[in-house]
C-alpha positions in Angstrom: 116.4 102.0 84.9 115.4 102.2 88.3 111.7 102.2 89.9 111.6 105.9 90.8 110.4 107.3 87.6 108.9 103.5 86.0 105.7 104.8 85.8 106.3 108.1 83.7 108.9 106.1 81.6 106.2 103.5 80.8 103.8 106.1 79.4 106.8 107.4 77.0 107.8 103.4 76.2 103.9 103.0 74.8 103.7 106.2 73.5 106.6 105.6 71.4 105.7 102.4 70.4 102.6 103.9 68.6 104.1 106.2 66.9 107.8 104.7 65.8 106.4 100.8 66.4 109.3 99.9 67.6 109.0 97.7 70.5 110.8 98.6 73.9 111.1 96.1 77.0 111.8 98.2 80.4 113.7 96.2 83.3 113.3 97.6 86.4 116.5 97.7 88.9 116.8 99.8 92.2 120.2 102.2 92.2 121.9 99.5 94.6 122.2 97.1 92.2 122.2 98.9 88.9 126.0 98.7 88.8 126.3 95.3 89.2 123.2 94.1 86.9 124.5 96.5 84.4 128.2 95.1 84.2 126.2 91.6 84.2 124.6 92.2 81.3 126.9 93.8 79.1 130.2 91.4 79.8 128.5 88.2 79.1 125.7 89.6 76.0 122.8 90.3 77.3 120.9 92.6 75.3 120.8 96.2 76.7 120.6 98.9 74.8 119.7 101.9 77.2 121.0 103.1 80.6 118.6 105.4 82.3 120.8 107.7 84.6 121.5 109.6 87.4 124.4 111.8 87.5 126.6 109.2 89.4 125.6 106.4 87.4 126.1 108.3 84.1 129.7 109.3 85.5 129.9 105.5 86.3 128.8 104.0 83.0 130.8 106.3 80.9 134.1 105.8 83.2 133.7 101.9 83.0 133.0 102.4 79.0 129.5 101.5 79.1 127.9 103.7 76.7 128.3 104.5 73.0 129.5 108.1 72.3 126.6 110.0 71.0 128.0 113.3 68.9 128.5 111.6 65.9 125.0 110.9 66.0 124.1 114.1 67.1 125.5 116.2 64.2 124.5 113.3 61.5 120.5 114.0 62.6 121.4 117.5 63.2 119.8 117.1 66.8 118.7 120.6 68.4 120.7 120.0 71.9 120.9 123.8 72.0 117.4 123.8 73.4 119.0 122.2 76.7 120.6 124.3 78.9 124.5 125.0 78.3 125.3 123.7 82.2 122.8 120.7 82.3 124.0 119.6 78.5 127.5 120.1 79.7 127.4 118.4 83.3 129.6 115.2 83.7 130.0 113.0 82.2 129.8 114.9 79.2 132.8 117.4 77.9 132.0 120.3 76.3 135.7 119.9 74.5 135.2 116.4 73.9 132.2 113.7 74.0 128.3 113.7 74.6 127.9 110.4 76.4 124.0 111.1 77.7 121.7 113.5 77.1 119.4 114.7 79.8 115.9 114.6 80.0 115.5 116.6 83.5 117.1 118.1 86.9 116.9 118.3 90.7 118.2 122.2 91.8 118.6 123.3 94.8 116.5 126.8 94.8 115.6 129.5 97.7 111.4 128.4 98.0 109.7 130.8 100.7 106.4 131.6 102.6 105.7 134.6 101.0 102.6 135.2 104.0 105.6 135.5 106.3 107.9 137.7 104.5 104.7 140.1 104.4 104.2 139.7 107.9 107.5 140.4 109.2 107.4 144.0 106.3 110.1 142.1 104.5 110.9 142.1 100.6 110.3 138.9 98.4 113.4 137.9 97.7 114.3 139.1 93.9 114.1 136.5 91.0 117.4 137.8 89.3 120.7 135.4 89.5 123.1 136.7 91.5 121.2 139.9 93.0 122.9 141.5 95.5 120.3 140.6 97.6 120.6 137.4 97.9 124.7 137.4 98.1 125.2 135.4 101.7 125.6 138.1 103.9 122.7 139.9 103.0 120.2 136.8 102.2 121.7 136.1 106.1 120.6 139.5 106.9 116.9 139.4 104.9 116.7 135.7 106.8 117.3 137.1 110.7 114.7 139.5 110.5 111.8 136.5 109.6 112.7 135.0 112.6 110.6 135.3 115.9 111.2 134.0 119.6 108.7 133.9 122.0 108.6 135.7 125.5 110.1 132.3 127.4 112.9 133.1 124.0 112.2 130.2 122.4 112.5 130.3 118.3 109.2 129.7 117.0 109.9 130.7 113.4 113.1 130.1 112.0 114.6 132.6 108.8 115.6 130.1 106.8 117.2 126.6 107.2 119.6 124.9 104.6 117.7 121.4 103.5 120.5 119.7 101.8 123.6 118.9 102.8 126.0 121.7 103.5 128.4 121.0 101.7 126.6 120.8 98.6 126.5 124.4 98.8 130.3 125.0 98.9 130.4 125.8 94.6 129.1 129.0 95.9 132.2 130.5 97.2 134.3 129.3 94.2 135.8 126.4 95.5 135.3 122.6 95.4 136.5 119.5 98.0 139.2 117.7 95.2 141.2 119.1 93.0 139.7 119.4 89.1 141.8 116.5 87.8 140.3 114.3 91.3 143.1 113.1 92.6 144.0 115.6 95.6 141.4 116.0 98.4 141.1 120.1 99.3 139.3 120.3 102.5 142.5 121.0 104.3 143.2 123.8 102.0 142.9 127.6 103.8 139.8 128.7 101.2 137.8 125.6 101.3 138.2 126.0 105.4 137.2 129.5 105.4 134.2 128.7 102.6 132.6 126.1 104.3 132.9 128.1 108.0 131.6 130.9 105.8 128.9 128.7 104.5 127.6 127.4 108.3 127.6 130.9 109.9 123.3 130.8 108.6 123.4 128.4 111.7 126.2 127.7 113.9 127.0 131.7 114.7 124.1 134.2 113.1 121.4 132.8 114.6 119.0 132.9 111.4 118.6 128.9 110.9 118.5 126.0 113.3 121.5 124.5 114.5 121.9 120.4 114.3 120.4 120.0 117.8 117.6 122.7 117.5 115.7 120.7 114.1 113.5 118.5 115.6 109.9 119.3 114.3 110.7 121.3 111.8 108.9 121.2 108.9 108.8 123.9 105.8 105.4 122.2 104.2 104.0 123.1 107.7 104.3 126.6 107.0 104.8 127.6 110.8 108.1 127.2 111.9 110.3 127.9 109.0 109.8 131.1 106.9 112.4 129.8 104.4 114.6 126.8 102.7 117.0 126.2 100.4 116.1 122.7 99.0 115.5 120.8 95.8 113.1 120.5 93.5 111.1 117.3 93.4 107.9 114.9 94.2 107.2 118.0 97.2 106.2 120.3 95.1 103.2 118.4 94.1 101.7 118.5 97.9 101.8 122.3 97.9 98.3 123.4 98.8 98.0 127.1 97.6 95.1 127.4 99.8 97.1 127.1 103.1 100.7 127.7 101.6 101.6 130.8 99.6 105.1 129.9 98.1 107.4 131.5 96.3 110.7 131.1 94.8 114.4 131.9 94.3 117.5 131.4 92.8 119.6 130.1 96.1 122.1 132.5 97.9 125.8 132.8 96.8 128.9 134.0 98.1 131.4 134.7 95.2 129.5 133.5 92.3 126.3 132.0 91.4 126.5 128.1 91.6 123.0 125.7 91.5 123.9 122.3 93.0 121.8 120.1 91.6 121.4 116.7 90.0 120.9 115.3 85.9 118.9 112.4 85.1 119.7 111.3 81.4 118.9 108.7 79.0 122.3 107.2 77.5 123.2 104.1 74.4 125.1 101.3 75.5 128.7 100.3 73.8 127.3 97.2 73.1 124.0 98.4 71.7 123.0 95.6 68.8 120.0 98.1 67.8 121.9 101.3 67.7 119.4 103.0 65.2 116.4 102.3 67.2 117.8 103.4 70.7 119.2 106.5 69.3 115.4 106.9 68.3 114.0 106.6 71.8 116.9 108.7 73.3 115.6 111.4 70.7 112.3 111.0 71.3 112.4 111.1 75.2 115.2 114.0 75.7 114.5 116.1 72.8 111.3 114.9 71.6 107.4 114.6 72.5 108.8 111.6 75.0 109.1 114.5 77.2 105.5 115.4 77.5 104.4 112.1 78.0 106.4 111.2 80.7 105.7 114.9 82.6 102.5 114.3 82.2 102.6 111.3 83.8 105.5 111.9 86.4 105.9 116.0 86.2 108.1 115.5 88.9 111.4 117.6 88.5 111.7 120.4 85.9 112.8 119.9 82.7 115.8 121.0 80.9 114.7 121.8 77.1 113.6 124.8 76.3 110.8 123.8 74.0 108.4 121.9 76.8 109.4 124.2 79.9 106.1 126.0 79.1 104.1 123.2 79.8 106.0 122.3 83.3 105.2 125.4 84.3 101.6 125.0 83.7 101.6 121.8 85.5 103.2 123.5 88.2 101.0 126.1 88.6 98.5 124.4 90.2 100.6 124.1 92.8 102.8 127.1 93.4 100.4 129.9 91.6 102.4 133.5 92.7 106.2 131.8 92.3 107.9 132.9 89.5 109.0 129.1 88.1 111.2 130.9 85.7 113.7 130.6 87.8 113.9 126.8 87.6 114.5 127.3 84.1 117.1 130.0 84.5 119.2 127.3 87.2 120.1 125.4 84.1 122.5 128.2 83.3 124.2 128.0 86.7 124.5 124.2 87.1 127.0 122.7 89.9 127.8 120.4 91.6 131.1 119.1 93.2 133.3 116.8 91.6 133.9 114.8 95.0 131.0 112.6 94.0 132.2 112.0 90.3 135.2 110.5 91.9 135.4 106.4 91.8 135.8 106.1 95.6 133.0 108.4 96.4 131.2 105.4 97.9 134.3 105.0 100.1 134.8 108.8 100.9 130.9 109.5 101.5 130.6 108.4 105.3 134.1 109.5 106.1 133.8 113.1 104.6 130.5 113.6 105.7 131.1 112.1 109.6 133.9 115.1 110.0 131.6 117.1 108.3 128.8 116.3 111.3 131.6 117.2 113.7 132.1 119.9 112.3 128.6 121.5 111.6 127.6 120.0 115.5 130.2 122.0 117.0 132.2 119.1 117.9 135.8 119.8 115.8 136.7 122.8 114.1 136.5 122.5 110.1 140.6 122.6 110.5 140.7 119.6 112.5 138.1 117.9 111.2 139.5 118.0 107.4 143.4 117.1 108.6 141.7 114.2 110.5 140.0 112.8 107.3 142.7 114.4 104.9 145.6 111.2 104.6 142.5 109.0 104.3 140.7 110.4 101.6 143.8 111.0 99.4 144.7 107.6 99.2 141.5 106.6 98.3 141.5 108.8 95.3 145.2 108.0 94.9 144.2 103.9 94.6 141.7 104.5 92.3 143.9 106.6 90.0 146.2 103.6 89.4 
């Protein structure tokens, strides 16, 4: 596993030693190496019996044939996996219409979190909590986000609507479309709807005026509470800084444009396929995605929300602390709409990444159009994902 969540983990390891006495040694690897170390391990027999995931690396693992399918096991122990959200249980590398390969323990989504002082300041409605509100459809959330926005008499911004904190193109699932073709083998960016989505997507900054342009982002901050009445961002560590006394969040599910699509990320526990304790992984993999393991580690880590049903309760009440007046249902309720484009699930997509998102940077600095910018990237990208289909 890697070092981002070791200290969590460790709290689950002991806590299920005491109670199963089984015996578990963690190794520790950052996500740079974890390909490599993995592969190492298994082709010449080390022992490993568990691959802590993210969603690329659980994509990765259970392309190279890495980890031991897990629905046999699954209906034998009559596992609740119901409890986890349909989307997150779903999300790759798992196939609703064929195998389980990981089950997840917890998400990153990318949510609509707010000042609520200045939506009361500027006589403006909290955002609803309801998926796909009409409210919150693009044009309108654009709309809502404009009016937060205030310029001073020399017309310089000093409070921004809203301001997109992940990359753009993460965002693109909302307008129904994706940037390769669903069998990942035909890059769509040149296509006339991805075009028009993504220009559709931008317009918050590069022609409506509500967020910040490229060039016009220095200094902001959202946790600052000044200069930015809005985000759409994950979940994660920053939620834990919130001071309720100085910051007044709240929360929402993210804008759309056609449909409802969360981009987000899974992190998941998963068996290897060369396991030589089978029994007692599949143990710990229950205990720490559908068991007590849970609590322990969010007690520990409470970082990002978790996915099953039956210990949502007490995120929330971790959470609380933090964010007191935001309605964290709506974390739960992103589960349902969980998306994320399959560009990153392809096998180059360490090739692709800084040549997709350099025309992207063009494109979102005013540099290239998004039609020139895709047919310059197009031939590339294609036979990348044309190589790695042979």
């Amino acid at each position: 596993m890697n070092s981002g969540s070791q200290d969590g983990t460790m709290k689950a390891v002991a806590d299920f030693t005491a109670k199963t006495g089984i015996e578990v040694e963690v190794l520790i690897s950052d996500w740079g190496s974890f390909n490599d170390k993995v592969l190492l391990m298994l082709t010449t027999g080390q022992q490993l019996d568990l691959i802590r995931c993210d969603s690329g690396h659980a994509v990765t693992a259970a392309n190279n044939g890495w980890l031991y399918p897990l629905s046999n096991l699954i209906k034998r122990d009559n596992a609740d996996i119901s409890l986890i959200a349909k989307n997150v249980l779903w999300y790759a590398p798992n196939n609703e219409n064929g195998e389980v390969w990981v089950l997840p323990y917890n998400v990153a989504v990318t949510l609509l979190f707010y000042h609520r002082g200045h939506f009361q300041e500027a006589g403006v409605d909290f955002p609803p909590v309801e998926y796909g509100h009409q409210a919150l459809q693009w044009d309108n959330w654009i709309a809502m986000s404009k009016k937060l926005v205030r310029v001073d008499p020399d017309g310089k911004v000093t409070r921004w609507g809203t301001h997109i904190g992940v990359p753009a193109y993460f965002l693109i699932g909302a307008f129904n479309v994706d940037w390769v073709s669903p069998t990942l083998d035909k890059f769509l960016g040149t296509t006339q709807e991805v075009i028009n989505a993504y220009n559709k997507l931008i317009s918050v900054f590069m022609t409506e005026g509500a967020a910040p342009k490229p060039a016009e982002r220095s200094g902001l901050n959202f946790l600052g509470g000044v200069n930015l009445a809005s985000e759409v961002r994950q979940t994660g560590t920053w939620m834990l800084t919130v001071d309720p006394k100085s910051l007044d969040m709240g929360l929402a599910p993210p804008p759309w444009g056609s449909v409802v699509a969360v981009q987000g990320g899974v992190n998941s526990w998963g068996i290897t396929s060369t396991t030589k304790n089978l029994e007692a992984a599949w143990e710990f993999l229950k205990f720490f995605t559908l068991g007590d393991g849970l609590i322990s580690w969010m007690n520990y880590e409470s970082k990002s929300p978790l996915m099953n049903r039956r210990y949502f309760n007490q995120w929330v009440h971790l959470m609380q602390e933090f964010m007191p007046n935001a309605d964290l249902s709506v974390v739960l309720g992103a589960g349902n709409y969980l998306w994320n484009s399959q560009i990153s699930n392809t096998k180059p997509w360490p090739q692709i990444q800084p040549i997709f998102e350099g025309a992207l940077n063009e494109v979102n600095n005013g540099v290239k159009s998004m039609a020139a910018a895709m047919e310059g990237i197009a031939g590339q990208i294609d036979l990348l994902l044309k190589e790695s289909a042979q």
